[in-house]
N, C-alpha and C positions, 0 to 999 in steps of 0.2 A: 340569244346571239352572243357571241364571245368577243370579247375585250378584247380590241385592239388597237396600242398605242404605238408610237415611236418618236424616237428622237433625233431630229434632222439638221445639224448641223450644218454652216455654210466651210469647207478646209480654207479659210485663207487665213489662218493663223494657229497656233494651240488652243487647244479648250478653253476658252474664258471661265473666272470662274463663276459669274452671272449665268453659263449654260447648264451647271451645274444643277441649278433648280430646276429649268425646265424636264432634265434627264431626269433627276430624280422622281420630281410628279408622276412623269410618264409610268417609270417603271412600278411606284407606290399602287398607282390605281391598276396597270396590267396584272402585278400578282397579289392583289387583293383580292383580282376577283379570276386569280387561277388565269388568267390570259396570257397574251403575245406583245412582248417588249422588242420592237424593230430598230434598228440602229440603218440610217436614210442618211448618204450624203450627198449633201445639192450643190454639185461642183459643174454647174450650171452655166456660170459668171467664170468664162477661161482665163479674162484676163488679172482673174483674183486670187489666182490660187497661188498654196505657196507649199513647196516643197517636205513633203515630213508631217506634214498638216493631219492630216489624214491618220497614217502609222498612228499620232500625240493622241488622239482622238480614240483611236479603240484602245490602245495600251492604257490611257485613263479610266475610260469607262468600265477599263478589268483592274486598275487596282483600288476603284473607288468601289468595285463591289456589285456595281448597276452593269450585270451580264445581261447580252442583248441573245435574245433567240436568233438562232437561222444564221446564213453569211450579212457579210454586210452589204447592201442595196448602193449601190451608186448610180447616179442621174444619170449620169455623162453616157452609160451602157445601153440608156435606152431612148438613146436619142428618136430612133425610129419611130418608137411608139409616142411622141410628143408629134411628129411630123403626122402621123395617120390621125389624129386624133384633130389636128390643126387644119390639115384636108376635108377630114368630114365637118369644120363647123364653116371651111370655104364654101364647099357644096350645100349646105342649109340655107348659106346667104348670110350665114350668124357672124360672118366674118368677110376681113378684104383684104387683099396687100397692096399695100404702099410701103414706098422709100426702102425696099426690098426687103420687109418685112411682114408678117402677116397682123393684124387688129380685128381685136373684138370690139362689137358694134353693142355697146349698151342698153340697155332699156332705159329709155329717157321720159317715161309716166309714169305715174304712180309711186309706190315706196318700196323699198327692199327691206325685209324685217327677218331675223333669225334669233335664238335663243343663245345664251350666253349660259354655261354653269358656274363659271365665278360669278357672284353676286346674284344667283340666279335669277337672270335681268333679260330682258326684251331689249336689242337693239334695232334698230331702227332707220333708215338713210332715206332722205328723198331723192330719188332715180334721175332728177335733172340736173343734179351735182355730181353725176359721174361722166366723165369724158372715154371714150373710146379710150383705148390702151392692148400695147400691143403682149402679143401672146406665144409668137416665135419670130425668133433675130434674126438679121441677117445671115449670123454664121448658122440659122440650123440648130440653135439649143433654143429652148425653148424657156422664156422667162419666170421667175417664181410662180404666178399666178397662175399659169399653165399645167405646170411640174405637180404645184400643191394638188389641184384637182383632179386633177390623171389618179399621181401615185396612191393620193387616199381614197382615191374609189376604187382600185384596184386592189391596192393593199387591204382596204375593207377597216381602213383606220376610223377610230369611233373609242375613245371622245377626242378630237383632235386639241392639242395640250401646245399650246405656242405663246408669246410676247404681247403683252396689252398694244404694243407697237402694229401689230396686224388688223387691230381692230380699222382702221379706216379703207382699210384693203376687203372687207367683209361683201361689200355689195358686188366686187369685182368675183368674188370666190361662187359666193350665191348663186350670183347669173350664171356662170358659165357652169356650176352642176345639174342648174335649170333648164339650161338649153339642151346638156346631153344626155337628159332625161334621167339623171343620178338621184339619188337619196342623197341630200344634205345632211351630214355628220354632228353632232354634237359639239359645241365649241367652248373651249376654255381659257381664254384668255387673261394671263399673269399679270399680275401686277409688276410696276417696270421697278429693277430693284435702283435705288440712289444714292448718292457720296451724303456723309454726314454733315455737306453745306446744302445739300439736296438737291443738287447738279446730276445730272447724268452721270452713274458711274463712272468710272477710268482709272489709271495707275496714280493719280496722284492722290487717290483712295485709301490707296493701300492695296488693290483691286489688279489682279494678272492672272496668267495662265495657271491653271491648274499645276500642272507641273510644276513651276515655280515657288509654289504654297507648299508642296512634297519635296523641293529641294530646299525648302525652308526650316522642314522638318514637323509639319503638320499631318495629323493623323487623317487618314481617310473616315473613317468613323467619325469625329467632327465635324469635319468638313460638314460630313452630307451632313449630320444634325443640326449645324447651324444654318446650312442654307433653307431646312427643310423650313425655318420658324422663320424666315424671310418672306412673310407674306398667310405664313398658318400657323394658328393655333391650338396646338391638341385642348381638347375638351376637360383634359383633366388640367391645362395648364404648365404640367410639367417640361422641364428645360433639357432633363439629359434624355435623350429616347434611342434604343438600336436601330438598328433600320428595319428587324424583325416588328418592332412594337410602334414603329412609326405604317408597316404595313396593313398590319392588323386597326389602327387607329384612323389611318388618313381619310379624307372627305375632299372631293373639291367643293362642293358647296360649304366648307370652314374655313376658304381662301379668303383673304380678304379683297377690296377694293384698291384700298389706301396704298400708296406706294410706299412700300419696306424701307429703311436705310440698312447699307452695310459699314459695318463699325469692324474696321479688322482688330481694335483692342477688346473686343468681347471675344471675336474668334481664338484669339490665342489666348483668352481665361479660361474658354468651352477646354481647349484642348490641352490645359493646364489642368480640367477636371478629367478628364479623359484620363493621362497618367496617372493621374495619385490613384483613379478608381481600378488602374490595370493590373492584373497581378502582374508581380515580378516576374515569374517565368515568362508570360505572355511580351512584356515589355521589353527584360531580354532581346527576346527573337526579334521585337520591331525594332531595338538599337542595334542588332547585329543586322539586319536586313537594309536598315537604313543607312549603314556605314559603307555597305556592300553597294548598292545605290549609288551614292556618292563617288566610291570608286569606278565606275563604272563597269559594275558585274563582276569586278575581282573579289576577292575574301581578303583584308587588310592584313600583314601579319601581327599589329597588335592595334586597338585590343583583341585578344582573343577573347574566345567564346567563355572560358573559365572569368575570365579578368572582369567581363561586362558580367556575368553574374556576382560576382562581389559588388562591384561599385552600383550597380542598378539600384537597391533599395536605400544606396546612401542617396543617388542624386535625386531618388523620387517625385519629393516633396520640394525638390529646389528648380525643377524645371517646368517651362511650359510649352516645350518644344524638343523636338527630338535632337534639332541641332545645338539645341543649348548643352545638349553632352561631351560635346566635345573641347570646347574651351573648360568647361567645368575640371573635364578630368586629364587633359593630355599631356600632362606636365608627369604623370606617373611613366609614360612611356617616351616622353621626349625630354632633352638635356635642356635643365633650368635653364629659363634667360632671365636675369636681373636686371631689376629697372631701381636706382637711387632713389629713386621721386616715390615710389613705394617703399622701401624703409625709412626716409624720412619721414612720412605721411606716419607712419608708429609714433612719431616723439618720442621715442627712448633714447635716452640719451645713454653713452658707454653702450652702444652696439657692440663694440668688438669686442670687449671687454666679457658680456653676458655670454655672447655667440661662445666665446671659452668655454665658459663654465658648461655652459649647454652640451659642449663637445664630449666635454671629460664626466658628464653624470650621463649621458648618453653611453659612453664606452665603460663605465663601471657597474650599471644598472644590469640586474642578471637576465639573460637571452633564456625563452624567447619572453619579450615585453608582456607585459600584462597591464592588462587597460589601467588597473585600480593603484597599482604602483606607480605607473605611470605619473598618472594626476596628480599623486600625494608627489613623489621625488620633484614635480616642475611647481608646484605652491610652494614647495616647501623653500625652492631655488627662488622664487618669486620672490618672497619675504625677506631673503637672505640680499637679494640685487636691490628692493625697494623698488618694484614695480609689482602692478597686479596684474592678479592671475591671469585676468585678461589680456593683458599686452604681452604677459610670457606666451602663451599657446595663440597668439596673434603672431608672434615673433617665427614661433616654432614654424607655423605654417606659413608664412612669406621663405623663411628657409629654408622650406622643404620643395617650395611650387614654385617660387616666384611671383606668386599673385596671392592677393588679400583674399578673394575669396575660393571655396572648395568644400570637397565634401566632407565632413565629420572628420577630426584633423590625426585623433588616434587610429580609424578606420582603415585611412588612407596611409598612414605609416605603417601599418599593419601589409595593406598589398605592397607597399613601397620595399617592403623587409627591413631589416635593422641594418647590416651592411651599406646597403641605398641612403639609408636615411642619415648614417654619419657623413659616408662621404658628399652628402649634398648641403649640409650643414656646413662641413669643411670648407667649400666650397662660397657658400655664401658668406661668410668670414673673409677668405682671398676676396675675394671680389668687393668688399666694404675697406679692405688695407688696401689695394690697388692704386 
């Protein structure tokens, strides 16, 4: 029988990124075992939806990498087929309408029991704890409980991959595949992920739309790896996995129980180790694609594509984020701003005085630079002013950028050119006499 999963989002908002794991599961175990990854939306609830919802949702889902087979399935399309299906459990008697809706009539003896593949557990409900509950609305769409059972016995979904949160909902699901004489599906029910006071997720987490975490400058390749260890353990224990080797590895029976925390300061270490392990070309292209992003679809005119390959393997090792590129380096293409409170924060005393001398071994020093002159001519000016080395190429760089910190300071004077790098020195002088 063939594998088939999907991921059924509710549009009344962007992606969370708590949905993120359930997508991902889904897809892990579809193409492990060579199946059908379904992207289902249950836009059910009209008066929840929210505009854009929808678009945020599949454009995620393509650039986190989790490609859904087939078009995408919308509820709302098949209304019809929830009304024929609510009619025939009227005509069984399995159903009634009241307060102009339609309800399912319970089984109110004995137990309702199904199997679980997390924790692969037996649950279990006694049937006289379930109250009738309705099954189509007033307006004609037809409620979760409904929807679920229809679409996955139509869609032939097997193992059904949803929120520990469904579980008390189980006996509801049960019955009504029981009454319309369905094969009950496989269930796997997630561990609910929690805020690190172990609250219900939310934003004050650190916890948002997908999207958000990509306009932050997080990698998709993280992402899904760190969501993936939100509740699983690869067997070897290991922390970095592709999504290739997370496919070939995953189990839901190596899900846990225990409910996960999400720590977004380990997020941004994962995707601190993600860069250093990227090659420079490769990372390149996700700084220029990311800037392009940002702009919304334009191509920025700087940096260019040349420029971001020079500074990409300076700023490698110093960022943990794609966004952190930007502050790091845009002082090479945008006009210094000076702030006091950072050349005071030097403690050199006779700033103006150095900044001189800096000007005139800058403009006597033979073009073009060379790194090894470089460093002997500014020690050697170091000793001569009675500051160290230190505080000289601390100096150098506040008067080249404006900020204390940057990439490799000869590197960056090196894209800056020689020209650039006097007149901004110049400049940081004026601006200390001012």
């Amino acid at each position: 029988m063939e594998v088939k999963t999907r991921f059924a989002p509710s549009p009344t908002g962007n992606l969370h990124i708590g949905g993120v794991r359930t997508a991902l599961y889904a897809y892990l175990i579809a193409k492990k075992n060579k199946g059908v990854f379904a992207l289902r939306i249950e836009d059910t609830d009209r008066g929840r939806l929210v505009p854009g919802a929808v678009e945020d949702i599949v454009e995620t889902l393509k650039w986190l990498g989790l490609n859904f087979d087939g078009e995408v399935i919308l509820q709302s399309d098949r209304k019809k087929i929830y009304q024929e299906y609510a009619q025939k459990l009227l005509e069984q008697g399995a159903a009634y309408k009241g307060e102009g809706a339609v309800w399912f009539k319970t089984v109110k003896e004995g137990k309702t029991a199904t199997f679980d593949l997390v924790g692969n557990r037996q649950i279990e409900f006694d049937n006289s704890t379930q109250d009738d509950f309705v099954i189509l609305k007033s307006d004609g769409f037809p409620t979760y409980h409904l929807a679920h059972v229809v679409d996955d016995h139509l869609m032939q979904t097997n193992p059904v991959i949803r929120g520990a949160e469904w579980i008390s909902s189980l006996p509801k699901h049960v019955m009504l595949f029981n009454t319309l004489g369905w094969e009950i599906p496989n269930y796997a029910h997630l561990p609910v992920i929690l805020g690190p006071d172990k609250s219900k997720l939310s934003k004050r987490h650190g916890a948002k739309a997908v999207s958000e975490f990509r306009q932050d400058g997080f990698l998709a390749e993280a992402i899904l790896n760190y969501m993936a260890l939100l509740g699983w353990t690869p067997k070897n224990n290991r922390e970095i996995l592709s999504l290739n080797e997370m496919i070939k590895m995953f189990d839901l029976a190596d899900v846990h129980l225990s409910n996960p925390v999400f720590d977004v300061t380990k997020l941004e270490w994962m995707n601190g180790e993600y860069i250093r392990k990227t090659q420079n070309s490769k990372l390149k292209t996700q700084i220029l694609e990311y800037l392009k992003y940002l702009a919304g679809g334009a191509i920025p005119d700087h940096p260019t594509e040349g420029e971001v390959a020079k500074l990409t393997p300076l700023v490698k090792d110093r960022i943990k984020k794609l966004s952190d590129f930007i502050p790091l380096t845009d002082f090479i293409w945008e006009k210094c701003e000076y702030d006091m409170a950072v050349f005071e924060k030097l403690g050199i005393k006779n700033l103006g005085e150095i900044l001189d001398k800096i000007i005139y071994t800058l403009e006597e020093m033979k073009q073009p630079w060379e790194g090894e002159t470089f460093e002997k001519k500014f020690r050697g000016l170091a000793d001569e002013v009675k500051i160290s080395a230190k505080d000289m190429f601390q100096l150098l760089r506040v008067a080249v950028s404006g900020q204390s910190v940057t990439p490799p300071l000869f590197e960056s004077i090196q894209i800056l050119g020689e020209e650039e790098t006097i007149k901004r020195v110049k400049a940081a002088l004026s601006f200390l006499m001012a």
